[in-house]
N, C-alpha and C positions, 0 to 999 in steps of 0.2 A: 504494500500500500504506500504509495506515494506521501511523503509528508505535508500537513497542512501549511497554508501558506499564510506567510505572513509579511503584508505590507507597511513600510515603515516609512513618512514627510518627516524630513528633516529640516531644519536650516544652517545647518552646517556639513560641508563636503566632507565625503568621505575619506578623501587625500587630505584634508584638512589635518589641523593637531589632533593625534589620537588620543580619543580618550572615551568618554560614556557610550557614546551611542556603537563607534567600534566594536570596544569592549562588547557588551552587551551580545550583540546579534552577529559576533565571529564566532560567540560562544553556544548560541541558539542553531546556528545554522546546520543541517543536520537531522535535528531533531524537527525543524522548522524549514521551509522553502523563504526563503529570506528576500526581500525586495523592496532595495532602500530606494527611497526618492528622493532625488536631489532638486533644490530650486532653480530652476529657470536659468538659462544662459542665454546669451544674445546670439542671435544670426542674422545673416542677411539674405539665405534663401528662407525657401519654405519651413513651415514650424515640421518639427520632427523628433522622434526619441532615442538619443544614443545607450545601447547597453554594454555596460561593460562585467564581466564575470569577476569577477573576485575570487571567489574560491568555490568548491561545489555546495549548491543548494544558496551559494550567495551573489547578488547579481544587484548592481547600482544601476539607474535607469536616472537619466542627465537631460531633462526636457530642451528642447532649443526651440525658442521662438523667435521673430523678427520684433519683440515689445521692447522698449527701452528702460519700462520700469524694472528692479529687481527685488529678490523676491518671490514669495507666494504673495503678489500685489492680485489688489480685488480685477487692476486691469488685465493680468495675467490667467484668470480663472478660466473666461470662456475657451482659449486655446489650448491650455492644461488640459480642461475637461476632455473637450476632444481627443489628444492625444493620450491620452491613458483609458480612456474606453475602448479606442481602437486595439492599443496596444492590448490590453487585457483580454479584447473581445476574439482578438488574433488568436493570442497564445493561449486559448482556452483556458484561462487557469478561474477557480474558483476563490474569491479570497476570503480567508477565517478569519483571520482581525487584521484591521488597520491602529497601526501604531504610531500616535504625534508627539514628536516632540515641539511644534509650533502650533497654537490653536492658528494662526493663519493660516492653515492648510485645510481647516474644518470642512470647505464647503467641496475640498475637492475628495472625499469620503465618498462623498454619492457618486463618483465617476470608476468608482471597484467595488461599491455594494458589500461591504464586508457583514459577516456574521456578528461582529462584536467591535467594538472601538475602547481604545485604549491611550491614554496620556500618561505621558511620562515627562511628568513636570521637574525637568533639570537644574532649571534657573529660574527665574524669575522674569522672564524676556520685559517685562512690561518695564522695568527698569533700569534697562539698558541705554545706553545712547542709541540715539534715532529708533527707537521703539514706534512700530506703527498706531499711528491712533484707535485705530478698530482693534490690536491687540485686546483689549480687558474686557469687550464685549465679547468677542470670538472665543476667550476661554469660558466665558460664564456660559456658554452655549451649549461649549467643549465638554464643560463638565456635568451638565446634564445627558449628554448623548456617552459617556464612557461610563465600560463597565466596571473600571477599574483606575485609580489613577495611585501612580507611581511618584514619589518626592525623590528628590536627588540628597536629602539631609532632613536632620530634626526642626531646623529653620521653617524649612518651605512645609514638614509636615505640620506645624504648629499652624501655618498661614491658612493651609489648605483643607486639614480633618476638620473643622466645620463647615465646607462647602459643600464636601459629597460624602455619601456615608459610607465608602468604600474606599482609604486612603491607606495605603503599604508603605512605610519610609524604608526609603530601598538608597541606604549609602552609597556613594561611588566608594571602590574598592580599588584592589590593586592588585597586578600579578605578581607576586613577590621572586620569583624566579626569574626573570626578566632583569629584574634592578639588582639581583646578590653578585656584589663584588667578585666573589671566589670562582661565575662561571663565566666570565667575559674571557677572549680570547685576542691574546696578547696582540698575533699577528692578525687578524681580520682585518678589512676592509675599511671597518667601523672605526678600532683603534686606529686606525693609519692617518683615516680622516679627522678625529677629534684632534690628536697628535697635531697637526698642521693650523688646528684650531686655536688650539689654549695649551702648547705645547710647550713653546716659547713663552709663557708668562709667568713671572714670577709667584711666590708663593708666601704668604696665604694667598688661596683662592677662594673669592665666594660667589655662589650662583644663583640664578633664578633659569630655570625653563618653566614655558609656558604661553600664555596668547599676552602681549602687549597689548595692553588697550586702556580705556577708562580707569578699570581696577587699578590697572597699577600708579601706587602712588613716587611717580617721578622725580617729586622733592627728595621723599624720603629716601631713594636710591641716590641721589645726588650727594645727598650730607653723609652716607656711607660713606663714596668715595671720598670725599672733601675731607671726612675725619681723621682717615688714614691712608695718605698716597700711596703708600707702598704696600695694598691691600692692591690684588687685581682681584676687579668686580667684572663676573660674566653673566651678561644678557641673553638667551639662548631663547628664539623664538619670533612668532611675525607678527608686525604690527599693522591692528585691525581699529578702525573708526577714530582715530587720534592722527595726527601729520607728523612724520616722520622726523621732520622739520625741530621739532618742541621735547624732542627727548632730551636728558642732560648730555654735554659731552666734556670729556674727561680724561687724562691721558690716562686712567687707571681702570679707566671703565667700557668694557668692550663689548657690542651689541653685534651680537652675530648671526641677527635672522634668524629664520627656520631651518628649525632640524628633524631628520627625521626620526621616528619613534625608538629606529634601531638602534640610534647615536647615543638617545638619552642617558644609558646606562654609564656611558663610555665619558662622555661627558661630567659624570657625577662621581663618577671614583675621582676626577682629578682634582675635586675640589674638597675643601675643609671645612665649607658651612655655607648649608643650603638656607636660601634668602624665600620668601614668603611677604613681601613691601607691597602690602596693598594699605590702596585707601580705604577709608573709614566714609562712606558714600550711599545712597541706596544701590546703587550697579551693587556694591560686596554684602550686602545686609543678610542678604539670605543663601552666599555660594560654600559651597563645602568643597574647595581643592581637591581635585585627586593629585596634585603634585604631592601632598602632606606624606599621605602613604609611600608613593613611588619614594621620594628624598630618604624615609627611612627604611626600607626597604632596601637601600642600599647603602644602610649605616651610618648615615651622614646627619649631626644635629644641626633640627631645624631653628631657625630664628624668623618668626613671625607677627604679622599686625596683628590686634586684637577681633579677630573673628569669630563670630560667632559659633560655627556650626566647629572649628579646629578646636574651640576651647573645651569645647560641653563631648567631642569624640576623642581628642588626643592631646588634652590641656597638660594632662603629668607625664607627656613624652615631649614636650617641643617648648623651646622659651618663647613663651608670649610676654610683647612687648605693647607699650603705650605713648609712642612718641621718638621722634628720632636718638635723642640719648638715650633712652633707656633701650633701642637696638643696638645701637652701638656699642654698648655696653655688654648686651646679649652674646655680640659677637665678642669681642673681647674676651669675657670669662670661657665662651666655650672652645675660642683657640688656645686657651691655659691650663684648661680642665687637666685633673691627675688621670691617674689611668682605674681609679677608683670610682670616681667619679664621670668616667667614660663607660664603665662596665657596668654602672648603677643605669645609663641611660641607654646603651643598646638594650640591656633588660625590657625597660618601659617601652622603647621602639619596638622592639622585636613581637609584645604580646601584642598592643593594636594592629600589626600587620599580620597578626594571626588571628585575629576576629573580623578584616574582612578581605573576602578575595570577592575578584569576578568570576572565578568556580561556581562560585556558592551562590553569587548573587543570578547569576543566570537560570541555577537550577531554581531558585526561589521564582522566578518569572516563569518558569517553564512551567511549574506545579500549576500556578494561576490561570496561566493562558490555556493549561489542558482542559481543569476545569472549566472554565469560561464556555469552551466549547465543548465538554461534554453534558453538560448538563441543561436538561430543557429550559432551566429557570434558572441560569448559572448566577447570578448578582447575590441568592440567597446562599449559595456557600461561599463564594468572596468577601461576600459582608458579613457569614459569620467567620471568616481566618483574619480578615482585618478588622472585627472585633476585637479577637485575642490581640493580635498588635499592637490592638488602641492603645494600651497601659504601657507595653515596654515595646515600641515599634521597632526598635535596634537590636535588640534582641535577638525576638523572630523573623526579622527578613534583611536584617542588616547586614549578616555574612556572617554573624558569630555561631560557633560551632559551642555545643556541649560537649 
């Protein structure tokens, strides 16, 4: 029997920084016929759908129209629709749930007919820079038509369990194997590139990967450097909705784009203390980093802004900070620390990256989406497993194991 299918509106590319939605449905695929949508791209012929395979049972579908807006824009809907009927009506396939991570993509649900609809509310999109205005309607819509809605953190599930009575806080996790120092390979392709990278630079090293954007608070990565010249600071990532123009520059501080997922690792053994300088903003109010994990994951103490969802999941494994001296500081003590007090905080690191993996969190969505469609009334066993949740949501669906 062929596996159920499962379609997935994103607003974030699949080649993009890896992280939740990848995670997630590289892990589903499989079990699941997987079929991610990507938003709209520009052409100058006919509107058309490119497919690209990914791996098996997993396949990205990259709409192209001639519209100029971007986006799942309201102007973009009627040509969307079209092409994703076509396409679906083509390939005969039947779809069991549509999965959104954008309520902008709500209305194009009805153009694959799914069995079940499902949100997986990752962030907070409404508070992001250039958020579209129809965003907050579109969710409240969203969330009446889902059978199921997914939190990225205890933040957004605090925000959301009283909207729908079916709310799972489903933490972003990490692959802990991925990031452990001990299995990177000296000669790879990957160390050879990093090498070239941040090879040449002196030491201490401290780092950030991840999306440059809003979040990041720029001062404060400036007064690092400023503090201590003979600190090199790495930037490791691409910058999204901010001008390139407006970052700090610094001769101790070096912004090296996008990298890709494979690099990450390779990247983070070279450094001595992983950076987390975000601003204190709506855009951060409600994000739960998977950098957090990955940085300890492979050993490395964090030094971060005062966030929410880091403090309340991994507050007695990472220095939280309140202001640029007291990071600076943060940093300082942890490039001093004894080897007593290194051994005391791999301990703390080591158990939250064994409470959650993307193993577990996948399987935890697999259980739900089975039921969902196995049951003729599926909403009344979802709402009673995210009952149980309600009280300890991290718990049970967060990745931690008994």
């Amino acid at each position: 029997m062929p596996p159920p299918v499962l379609v997935v509106f994103c607003h974030l590319r699949w080649s993009f920084v890896y992280q939740r939605p990848q995670h997630l449905m590289s892990r589903l695929a499989g079990r699941w016929r997987v079929i991610f949508v990507e938003e709209p791209m520009r052409c100058e012929g006919p509107a058309h759908v490119e497919v690209r395979d990914i791996a098996p049972h997993l396949q990205v579908l990259v709409p192209h129209t001639p519209i100029a807006v971007s986006g799942f824009h309201d102007d973009q809907l009627a040509a969307l629709q079209t092409l994703l009927e076509a396409h679906f009506t083509a390939a005969k396939l039947h779809v069991d749930v549509a999965w959104l991570y954008t309520p902008m993509a709500l209305p194009l649900v009805n153009a694959v007919r799914p069995d079940a609809v499902v949100y997986d509310c990752m962030d907070e999109l409404s508070a992001f820079k250039d958020a579209p205005r129809q965003l907050r309607q579109r969710e409240s819509a969203l969330l009446k038509r889902a059978a199921i809605v997914f939190t990225g953190g205890p933040s957004l599930y605090e925000a959301k369990r009283r909207l729908h009575p079916h709310v799972v806080c489903l933490p972003s996790a990490v692959d802990a194997a991925h990031f452990d120092a001990t299995r990177l390979q000296a000669g790879s392709p990957h160390a050879a590139a990093v090498d070239r990278l941040q090879g040449n630079l002196p030491r201490p090293r401290l780092g950030f990967f991840g999306v440059i954007d809003e979040r990041l608070d720029t001062g404060l990565v400036a007064a690092v450097a400023d503090a201590h010249p003979e600190w090199a600071i790495v930037m490791a990532g691409p910058v999204a909705k901010i001008d390139p123009a407006t970052l700090p520059r610094r001769p101790n501080l070096h912004w090296l784009g996008m990298q890709a997922y494979e690099r990450l690792p390779y990247l983070l053994a070279g450094w001595d203390v992983a950076l987390m300088p975000f601003a204190l903003n709506e855009s951060t109010r409600f994000i739960s980093p998977t950098k957090t994990l990955e940085y300890m994951a492979g050993g490395k103490p964090v030094v971060t802004s005062p966030i929410a969802d880091v403090i309340s999941l991994y507050g007695d494994a990472v220095e939280v900070t309140d202001g640029p001296q007291e990071f600076v500081r943060a940093c300082e003590r942890l490039l001093t620390e004894t080897a007593a007090e290194r051994a005391e905080r791999r301990a703390a690191m080591a158990l939250s990256v064994t409470r959650f993996s993307w193993d577990f969190a996948a399987d935890t969505v697999h259980s739900l989406l089975s039921q969902v469609l196995r049951l003729s009334r599926p909403v009344a066993v979802v709402g009673q497993l995210a009952a149980e949740t309600r009280a300890t949501p991290l718990a049970a669906a967060g990745g931690q194991r008994s």
